[in-house]
C-alpha positions, -999 to +999 in steps of 0.1 A: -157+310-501-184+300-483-183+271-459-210+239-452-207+232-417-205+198-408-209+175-377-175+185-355-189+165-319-213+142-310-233+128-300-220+132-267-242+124-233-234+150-205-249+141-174-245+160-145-208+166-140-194+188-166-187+167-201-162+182-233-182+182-260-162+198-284-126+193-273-099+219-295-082+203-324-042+214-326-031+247-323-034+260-358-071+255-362-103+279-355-132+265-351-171+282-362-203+266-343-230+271-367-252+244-352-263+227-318-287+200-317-303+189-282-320+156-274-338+148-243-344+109-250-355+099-213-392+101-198-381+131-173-376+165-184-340+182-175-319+211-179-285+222-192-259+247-194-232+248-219-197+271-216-167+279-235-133+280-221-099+271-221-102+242-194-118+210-206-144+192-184-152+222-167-184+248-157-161+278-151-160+290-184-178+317-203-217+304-204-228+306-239-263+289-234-286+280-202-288+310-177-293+306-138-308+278-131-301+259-168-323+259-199-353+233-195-359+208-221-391+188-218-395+153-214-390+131-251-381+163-266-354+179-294-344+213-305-317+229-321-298+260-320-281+283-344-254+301-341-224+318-360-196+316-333-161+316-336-139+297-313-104+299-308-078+271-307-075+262-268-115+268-270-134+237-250-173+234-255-182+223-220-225+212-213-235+200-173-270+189-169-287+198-135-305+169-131-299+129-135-315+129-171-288+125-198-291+146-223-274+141-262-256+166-279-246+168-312-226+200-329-222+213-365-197+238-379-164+236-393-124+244-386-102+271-405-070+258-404-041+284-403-015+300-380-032+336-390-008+343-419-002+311-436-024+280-452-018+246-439-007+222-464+025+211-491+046+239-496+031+263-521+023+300-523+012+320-495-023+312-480-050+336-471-050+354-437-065+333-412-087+350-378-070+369-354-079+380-320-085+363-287-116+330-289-147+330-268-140+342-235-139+370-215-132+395-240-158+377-263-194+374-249-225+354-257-257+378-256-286+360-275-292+337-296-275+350-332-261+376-315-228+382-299-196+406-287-169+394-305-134+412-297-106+418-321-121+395-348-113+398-388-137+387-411-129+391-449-151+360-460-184+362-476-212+372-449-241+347-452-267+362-431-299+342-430-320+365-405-311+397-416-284+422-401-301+447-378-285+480-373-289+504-337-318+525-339-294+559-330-273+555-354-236+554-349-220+573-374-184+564-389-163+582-408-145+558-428-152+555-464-156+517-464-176+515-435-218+511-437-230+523-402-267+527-409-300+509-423-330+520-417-369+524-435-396+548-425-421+571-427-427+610-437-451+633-446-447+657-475-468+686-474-464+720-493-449+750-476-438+780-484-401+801-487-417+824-463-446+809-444-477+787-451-511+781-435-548+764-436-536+739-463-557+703-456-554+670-480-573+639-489-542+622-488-504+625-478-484+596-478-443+589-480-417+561-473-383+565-475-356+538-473-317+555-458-287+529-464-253+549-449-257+585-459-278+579-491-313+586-491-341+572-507-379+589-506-412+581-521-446+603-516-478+613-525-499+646-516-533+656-527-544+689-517-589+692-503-577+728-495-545+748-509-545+776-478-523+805-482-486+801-491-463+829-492-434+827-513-421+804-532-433+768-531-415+741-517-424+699-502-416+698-465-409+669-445-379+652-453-364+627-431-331+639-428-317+668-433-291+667-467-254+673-464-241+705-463-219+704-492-222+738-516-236+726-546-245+693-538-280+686-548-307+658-546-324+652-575-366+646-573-385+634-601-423+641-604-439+611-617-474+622-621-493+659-613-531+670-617-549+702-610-521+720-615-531+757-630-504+765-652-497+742-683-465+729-682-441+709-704-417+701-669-422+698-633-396+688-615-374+698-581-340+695-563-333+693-527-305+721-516-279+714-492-283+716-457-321+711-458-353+692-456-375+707-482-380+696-518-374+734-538-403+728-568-396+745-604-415+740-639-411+748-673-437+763-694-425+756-727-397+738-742-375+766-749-384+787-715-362+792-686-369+773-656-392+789-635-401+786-594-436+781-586-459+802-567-497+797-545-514+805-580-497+772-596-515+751-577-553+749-568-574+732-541-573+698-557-538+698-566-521+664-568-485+652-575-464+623-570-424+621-565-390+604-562-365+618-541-328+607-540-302+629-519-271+627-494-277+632-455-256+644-433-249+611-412 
């Protein structure tokens, strides 16, 4: 179920004492900021700081937004800020201005009501399970805006994420089955190599992107050969991303979408990638009824072209 957050405080005028502007409802409730809206309505510009704690009408909470000196807002001014942050029941949302300008602040979000295990209400069945963990505190900590540490905290409603989740750049690998622990898209270069070596190859063009969500691994690429060099041994794509999962027998499966220039006729041309690896192993077939066959250097000549899909299993 997906919530609409709605006004929960305001407007409220903090001035330069500390002001509650979200003061917790009873015990049984969490609340979710999703929204805070500033106004500056005076002819003076002034700053703020706002903090989360368990003491109303205080500054020595946890600062969620302001830093140092407080966050500025210019004279006749408005913004707003928004947030997914989950608040727990003794939760106060505190805001001291440092200056004598009064600023207005208004709040959106909405409360879960629940004691963590039941639903609130007549008696009737059993309600879903509510958030657990510790609120905003010390063990939960503001870092930027949309962003934040949250400790201990169960989430098992829909996700609606309107900027996009972004995932470490080293990625950190899990090994439960229910768990994604990696996004990310890029860049490679395929190129043709051989089994045993491979030299003075050059191309017109060599292009590749490959998408990897968890383990799965998605590649696109393009090569067209200006000189085919010397390959020894069987021919194989290089460049992979990442190297495949080394599970015996598990293959990725490439598909060649188009091929020119090739010197043998063929009625298939296709691939696989092996297991523990980070080439592309090409075969053909030469007739319908013929065995599959690997391909060698005199396949292939100096303008040689071919296009490909590549789907296969990394390793993390």
């Amino acid at each position: 179920m997906i919530l609409a957050p709605k006004r929960i405080a305001g407007p409220a005028f903090i001035a330069t004492t500390a002001t509650n502007i979200y003061t917790p409802l009873p015990s049984t409730s969490y609340t979710v900021l999703r929204h805070i809206h500033i106004a500056n309505k005076t002819n003076a510009a002034a700053t703020f700081t706002l903090y989360i704690g368990a003491t109303g009408g205080s500054a020595s909470g946890t600062e969620l937004f302001g830093g140092g000196a407080g966050h500025s807002v210019a004279a006749n001014t408005e913004f707003d800020y928004y947030c997914t942050l989950f608040m727990a029941s003794t939760d106060f949302l505190t805001g001291i201005t440092g200056s004598a300008s009064t600023l207005v602040i208004t709040v959106e979000g909405f409360q879960i009501f629940g004691d963590g295990s039941t639903a609130i209400g007549p008696t009737g069945p059993t309600g879903p399970t509510g958030p657990t963990g510790a609120g905003v505190g010390d063990a939960n900590i503001w870092t930027a805006l949309n962003t934040w540490t949250a400790a201990g905290n169960n989430f098992d409603e829909i996700l609606a994420v309107d900027k996009g989740l972004q995932f470490p750049a080293t990625q950190v690998a899990s090994t439960g089955a229910n768990v994604l622990d990696d996004y990310e898209e890029g860049s490679w270069t395929p190129a043709l190599a051989g089994v045993t070596s491979e030299s003075g190859q050059a191309y017109t063009t060599q292009v590749g992107r490959y998408v990897k969500i968890g383990k799965e691994v998605c590649c696109q690429g393009y090569l067209l050969l200006s000189t085919l060099g010397t390959i020894t041994g069987n021919v194989q794509v290089s460049g992979l991303p990442f190297s495949s999962e080394a599970t015996t027998d598990l293959y990725g499966a490439v598909t060649i979408g188009f091929h020119d220039s090739l010197t043998t006729s063929t009625v298939w041309f296709g691939g696989f990638v092996s297991y523990s690896s980070t080439r592309i192993f090409l075969r053909m077939k030469t007739a319908a009824a013929a065995s599959v066959l690997v391909m060698n250097q005199g396949d292939f000549a100096n303008t040689s072209s071919f296009l490909l899909n590549v789907f296969y299993r990394a390793t993390a």
